[in-house]
N, C-alpha and C positions, 0 to 999 in steps of 0.2 A: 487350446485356448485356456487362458488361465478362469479355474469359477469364479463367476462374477455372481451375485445372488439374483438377477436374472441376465440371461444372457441372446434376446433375441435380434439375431442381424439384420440389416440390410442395405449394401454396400454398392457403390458403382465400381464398378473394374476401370484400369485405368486402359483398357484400348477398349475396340466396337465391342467383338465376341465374350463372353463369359460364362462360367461355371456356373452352375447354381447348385448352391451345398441346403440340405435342409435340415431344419435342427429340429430334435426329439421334441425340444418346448415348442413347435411350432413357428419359430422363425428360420427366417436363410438370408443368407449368405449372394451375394455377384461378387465373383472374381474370379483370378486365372490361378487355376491351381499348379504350383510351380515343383513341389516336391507333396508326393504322396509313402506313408511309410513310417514305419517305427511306433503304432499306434497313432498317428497325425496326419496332419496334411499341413500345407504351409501356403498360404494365399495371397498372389499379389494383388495389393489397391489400388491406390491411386499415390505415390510418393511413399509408400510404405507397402508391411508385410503382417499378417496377421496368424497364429499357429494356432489348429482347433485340433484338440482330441476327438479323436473317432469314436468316443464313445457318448458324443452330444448330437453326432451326426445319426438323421436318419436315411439319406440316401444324397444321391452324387449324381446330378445330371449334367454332363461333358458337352460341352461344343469345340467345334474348330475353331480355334482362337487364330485370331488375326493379325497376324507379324505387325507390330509396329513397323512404318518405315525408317530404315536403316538415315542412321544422320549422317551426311557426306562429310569429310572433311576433319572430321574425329579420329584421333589417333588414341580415346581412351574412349569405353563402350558408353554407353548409359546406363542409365540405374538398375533398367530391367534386365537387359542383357548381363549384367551382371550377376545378379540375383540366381538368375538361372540358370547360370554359368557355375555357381556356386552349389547351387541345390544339385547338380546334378554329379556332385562329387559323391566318394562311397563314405566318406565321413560326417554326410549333413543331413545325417538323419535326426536330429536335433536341434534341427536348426531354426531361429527364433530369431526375429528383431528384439533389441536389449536398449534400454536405454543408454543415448551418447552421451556420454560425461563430457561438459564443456572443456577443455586442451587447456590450459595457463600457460603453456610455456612452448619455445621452440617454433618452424615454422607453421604445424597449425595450430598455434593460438587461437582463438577465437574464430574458427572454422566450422562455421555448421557441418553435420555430417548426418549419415544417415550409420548403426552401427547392428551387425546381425555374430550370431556364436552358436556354434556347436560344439558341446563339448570344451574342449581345449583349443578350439580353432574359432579365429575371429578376424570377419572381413568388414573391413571400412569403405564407404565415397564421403568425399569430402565436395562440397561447393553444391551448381545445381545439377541435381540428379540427370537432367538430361544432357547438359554438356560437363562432365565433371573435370573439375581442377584437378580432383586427386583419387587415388585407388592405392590400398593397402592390405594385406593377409597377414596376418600373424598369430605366434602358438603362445601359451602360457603354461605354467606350473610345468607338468612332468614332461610336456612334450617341449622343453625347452631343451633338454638333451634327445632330444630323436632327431638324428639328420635325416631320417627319411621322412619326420613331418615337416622340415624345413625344406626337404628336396619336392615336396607334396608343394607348399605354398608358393615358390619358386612355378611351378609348374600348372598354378593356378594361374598365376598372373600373366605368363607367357602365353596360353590359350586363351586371355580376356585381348589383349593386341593384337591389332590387325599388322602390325605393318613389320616385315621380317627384321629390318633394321633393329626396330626398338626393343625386339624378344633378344635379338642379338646385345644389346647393349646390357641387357637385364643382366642375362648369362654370362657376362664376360666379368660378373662382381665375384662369382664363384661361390657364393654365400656368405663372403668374406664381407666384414663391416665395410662400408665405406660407400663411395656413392661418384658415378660420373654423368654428364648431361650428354645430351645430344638433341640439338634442333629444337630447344625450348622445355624441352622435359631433362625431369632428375630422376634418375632411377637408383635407390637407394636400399640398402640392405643396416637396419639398424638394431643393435645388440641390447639384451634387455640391463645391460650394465650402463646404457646412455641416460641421461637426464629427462630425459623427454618419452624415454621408453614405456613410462610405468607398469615394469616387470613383465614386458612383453618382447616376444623377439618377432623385428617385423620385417614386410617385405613393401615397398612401397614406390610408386609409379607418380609424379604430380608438377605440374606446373605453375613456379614458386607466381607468376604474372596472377594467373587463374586465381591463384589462393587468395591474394593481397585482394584480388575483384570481389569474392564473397566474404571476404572476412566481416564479422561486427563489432562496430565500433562500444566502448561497455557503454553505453547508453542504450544501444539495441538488443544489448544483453538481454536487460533487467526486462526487459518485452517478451522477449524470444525462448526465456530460459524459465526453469522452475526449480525450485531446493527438494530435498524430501517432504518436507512441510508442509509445502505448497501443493505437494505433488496426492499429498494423502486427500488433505480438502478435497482435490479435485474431485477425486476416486469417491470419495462419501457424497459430492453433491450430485455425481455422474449415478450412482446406485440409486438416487430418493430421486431423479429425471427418469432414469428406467423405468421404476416399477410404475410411476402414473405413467409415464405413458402407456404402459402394456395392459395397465388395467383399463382405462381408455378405449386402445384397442377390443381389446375382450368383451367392452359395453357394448363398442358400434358392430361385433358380431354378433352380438347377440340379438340384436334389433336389425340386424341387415343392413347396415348404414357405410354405406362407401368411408372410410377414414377421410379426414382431411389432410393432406399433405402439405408441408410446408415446402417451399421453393429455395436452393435444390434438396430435392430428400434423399440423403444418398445413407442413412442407418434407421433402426429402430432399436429400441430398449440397449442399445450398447455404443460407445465409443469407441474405435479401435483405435484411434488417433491419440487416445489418454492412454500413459504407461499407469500401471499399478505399482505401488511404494517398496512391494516385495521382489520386482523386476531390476530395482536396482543393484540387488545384492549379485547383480549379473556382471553390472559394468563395471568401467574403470574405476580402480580404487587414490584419484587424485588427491592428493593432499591438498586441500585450500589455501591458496595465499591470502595473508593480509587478516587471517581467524577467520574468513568466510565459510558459511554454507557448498557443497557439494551443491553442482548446479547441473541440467540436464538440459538438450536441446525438446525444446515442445515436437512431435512426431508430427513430420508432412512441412514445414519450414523451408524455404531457400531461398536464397537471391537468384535470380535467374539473370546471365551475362546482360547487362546494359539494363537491368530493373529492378526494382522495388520489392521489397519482401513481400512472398504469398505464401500460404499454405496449402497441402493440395487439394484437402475438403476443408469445407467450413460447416458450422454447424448456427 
């Protein structure tokens, strides 16, 4: 977890069962711990993922978490499944949610997404996280010449598929640029020499129906999105909400006074939902059309098929 200048949690998990992580300063943490390792842990929320170094942890109480139920009818996983999918590769031990650079260009334009990296390796969902439009994995910088990390991302996405057909359809691109459909999906292999690549070479799975469903329109943008700018504010007015409240807290234990909770209370002294302004130097590096700001989707966003934007906590 990146230092925040105080950093106490407390988080709902996004199924029943959850972890409870407890921090040195005295706060914790609910959620499912999805990847443990490399000095971290990596923990899912609720429409998001949050990475704590183990050296803010003071201990790790585990439950049997509780299988979401499997969605019928999906031929692309959901968010979690995904995620987990991911963590449990031998290269994600680094692995972080990054701020998603808003798309300009190509089919996902204006595609909320949720976006996570390790290292050189970086997997995308696009639309709502629990029925997604889209799923992609992609390598950057030096691992753009490794066919065996391109044979690696290839072979992410074919264990995220249930259905043999479409693992079939993947494999038959051969790594080779280009892209064929089947039964409503486009399974596409796209070179970081494409326009829409931004220096990325990717692997990606998406249904163009689905995309066109969550796209935003830019009046939803300037809502849904935030610049660096904006993004700093956030992050300074988020640190001066922390510390009163922890000191707050600190008052009412010190008098033995139940806190008051506000209705849902799902954090304390911390936002995991707000990226920090030094996170961006993670993500995509878009060129702005039009002289614009670099824009970012706000963490926990979606359209969900046939509804209205939500996010997955609110504060």
């Amino acid at each position: 977890m990146k230092r925040w200048t105080v950093a106490a949690v407390l988080c709902m998990a996004a199924v029943g069962s959850a972890d409870t992580i407890r921090l040195k300063n005295g706060g914790s943490l609910e959620g499912v711990i999805v990847k443990e390792g490399d000095g971290a842990v990596v923990v899912r929320l609720k429409y998001a993922t949050v990475t704590i170094d183990k050296s803010d942890i003071d201990s790790i109480e585990k439950k049997a978490s509780e299988d979401a139920p499997a969605a019928k009818g999906l031929r692309l996983p959901r968010w979690d499944r995904c995620i987990e999918g991911v963590a449990s590769r031998p290269w994600s031990g680094q692995l972080r949610q990054i701020p998603a650079t808003v798309i300009d260009k190509g089919i996902l334009k204006n595609v909320p997404y949720m976006s996570h990296r390790s290292g050189n390796y970086e997997f995308n969902l696009y639309g709502d996280p629990d029925e997604p439009a889209g799923i992609e994995i992609g390598v950057t910088r030096e691992l753009l010449k490794s066919d065996a990390a391109k044979k690696e991302c290839l072979d992410v996405i074919v264990a995220l598929l249930s259905d043999p057909k479409d693992a079939a359809a993947l494999r038959s691109l051969d790594l080779k640029p280009g892209k064929t459909e089947r039964d409503g999906l486009t399974f596409e292999v796209t070179p970081e020499t494409a326009e829409d690549a931004y220096d990325g070479w990717w692997i990606s799975v998406y249904s163009s129906k689905l995309l066109d469903e969550a796209r935003a329109t830019d009046e939803e943008l300037k809502k849904l999105t935030v610049n660096e700018e904006e993004l700093e504010k956030e992050e300074q007015a988020e640190r001066e909400r922390a510390k009163k409240e922890l000191a707050e807290r600190k008052a009412q234990d010190k008098k033995k006074v139940e806190p008051k909770r506000s209705e849902p209370q799902v954090y304390v002294g911390f936002n995991p939902y707000l990226f920090q302004k030094q996170e961006t130097q993670h993500a995509r590096k878009v060129t702005p059309h039009q002289g614009g700001a670099r824009r970012f989707w706000v963490r926990g966003y979606h359209r969900p098929r046939g509804g209205g934007w939500v996010r997955g906590v609110h504060r």
